[in-house]
C-alpha positions, 0 to 999 in steps of 0.5 A, spaced: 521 483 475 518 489 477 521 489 484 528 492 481 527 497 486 534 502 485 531 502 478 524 504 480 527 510 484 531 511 478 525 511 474 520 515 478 525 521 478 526 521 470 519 522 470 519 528 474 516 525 481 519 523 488 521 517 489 519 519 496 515 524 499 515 528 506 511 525 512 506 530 515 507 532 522 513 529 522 519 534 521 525 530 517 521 524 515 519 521 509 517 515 506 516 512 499 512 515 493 506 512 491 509 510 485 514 506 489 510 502 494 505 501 488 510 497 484 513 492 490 506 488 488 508 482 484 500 485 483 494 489 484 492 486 491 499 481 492 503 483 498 508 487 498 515 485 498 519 488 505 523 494 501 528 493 507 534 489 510 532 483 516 532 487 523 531 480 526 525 483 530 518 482 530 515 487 524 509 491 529 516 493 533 515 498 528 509 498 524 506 501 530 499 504 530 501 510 528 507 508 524 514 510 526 520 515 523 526 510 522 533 514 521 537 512 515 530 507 513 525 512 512 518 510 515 514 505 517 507 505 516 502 501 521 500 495 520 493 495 517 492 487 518 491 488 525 483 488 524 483 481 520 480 475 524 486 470 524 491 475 525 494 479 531 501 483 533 504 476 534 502 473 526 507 472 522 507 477 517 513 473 513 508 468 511 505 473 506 510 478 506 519 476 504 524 481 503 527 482 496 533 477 496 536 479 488 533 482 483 533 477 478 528 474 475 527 467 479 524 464 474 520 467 467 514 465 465 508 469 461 503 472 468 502 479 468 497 481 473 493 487 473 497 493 476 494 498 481 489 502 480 493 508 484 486 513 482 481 515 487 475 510 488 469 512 482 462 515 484 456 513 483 454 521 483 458 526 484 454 527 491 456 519 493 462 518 496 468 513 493 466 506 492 472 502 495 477 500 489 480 494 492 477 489 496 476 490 504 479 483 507 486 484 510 484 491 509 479 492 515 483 498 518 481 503 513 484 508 518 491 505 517 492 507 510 488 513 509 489 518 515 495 520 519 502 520 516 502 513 512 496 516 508 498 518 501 495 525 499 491 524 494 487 518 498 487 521 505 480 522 508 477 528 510 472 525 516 476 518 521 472 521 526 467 517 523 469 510 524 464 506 521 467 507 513 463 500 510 457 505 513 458 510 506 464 506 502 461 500 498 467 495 495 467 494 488 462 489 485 465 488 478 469 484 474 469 490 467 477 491 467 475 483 464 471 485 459 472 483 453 471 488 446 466 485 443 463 480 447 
């Protein structure tokens, strides 16, 4: 299972990168690498697992809209979902999310599903902005993952002053990584 997280961190570090990295403007504060965050997804798209214990409270108590700095957890990164019709502060969360209770296999079978594209968003041009390389449903806060502290360095926007980010960024529209040779 990919979600064997003390063997990802290990992992990570044989390969000369953090397991986690500094939270900026905020001094003694980290959070997980991308690497990291990318492999609690079963898939590119599936919801994360929860990478920590029960605290048996609700789940925007710290995923607040600007994250929030936990001693001895590490940071908690907004909630990004609180755009998504259907969805508020009082959803269940654990509907979608579950926290990681062994690292065993619960049961073998042959799935592989795609892994995430942790790479810029591809450009039309090189004067066109990124084309969005996921989908937006659940995602409609695009703030929540690409500004302020949660927001890995190498997808970080330039300009959240501009709310409206569907106005320039268009999601994906191709299915080519199912392509295949020949056909």
């Amino acid at each position: 299972m990919r979600y064997l997280l003390p063997l990802l961190l290990l992992a990570a570090c044989g390969r000369g990168e953090p397991a986690s990295v500094a939270v900026p403007g905020r001094p003694g504060a980290s959070k997980s690498a991308a690497l990291v965050r990318a492999e609690r997804r079963a898939y590119d798209g599936a919801p994360p697992v929860v990478p920590h214990q029960d605290f048996r409270m609700t789940c925007t108590g710290c995923h607040k809209e600007d994250g929030l700095s936990l001693p001895d957890v590490g940071f908690a990164p907004p909630m990004p979902h609180e755009l998504t019709r259907g969805l508020s502060a009082m959803s269940n969360c654990r509907q979608c999310h579950v926290f990681q209770r062994t690292f065993g296999l619960f049961r073998s079978s042959t799935f592989a599903g795609l892994r995430q594209d942790l790479r810029r968003g591809r450009r039309f041009h090189d004067f066109a902005p990124p084309v969005l390389p996921h989908p937006v449903f659940m995602r409609e806060n695009c703030l929540a993952c690409h500004t302020g502290p949660a927001a890995r360095e190498e997808i970080r926007c330039s300009h959240p002053e501009r709310p409206r980010c569907l106005q320039c960024h268009v999601p994906r529209q191709t299915t080519e990584e199912f392509a295949r040779p020949g056909s």
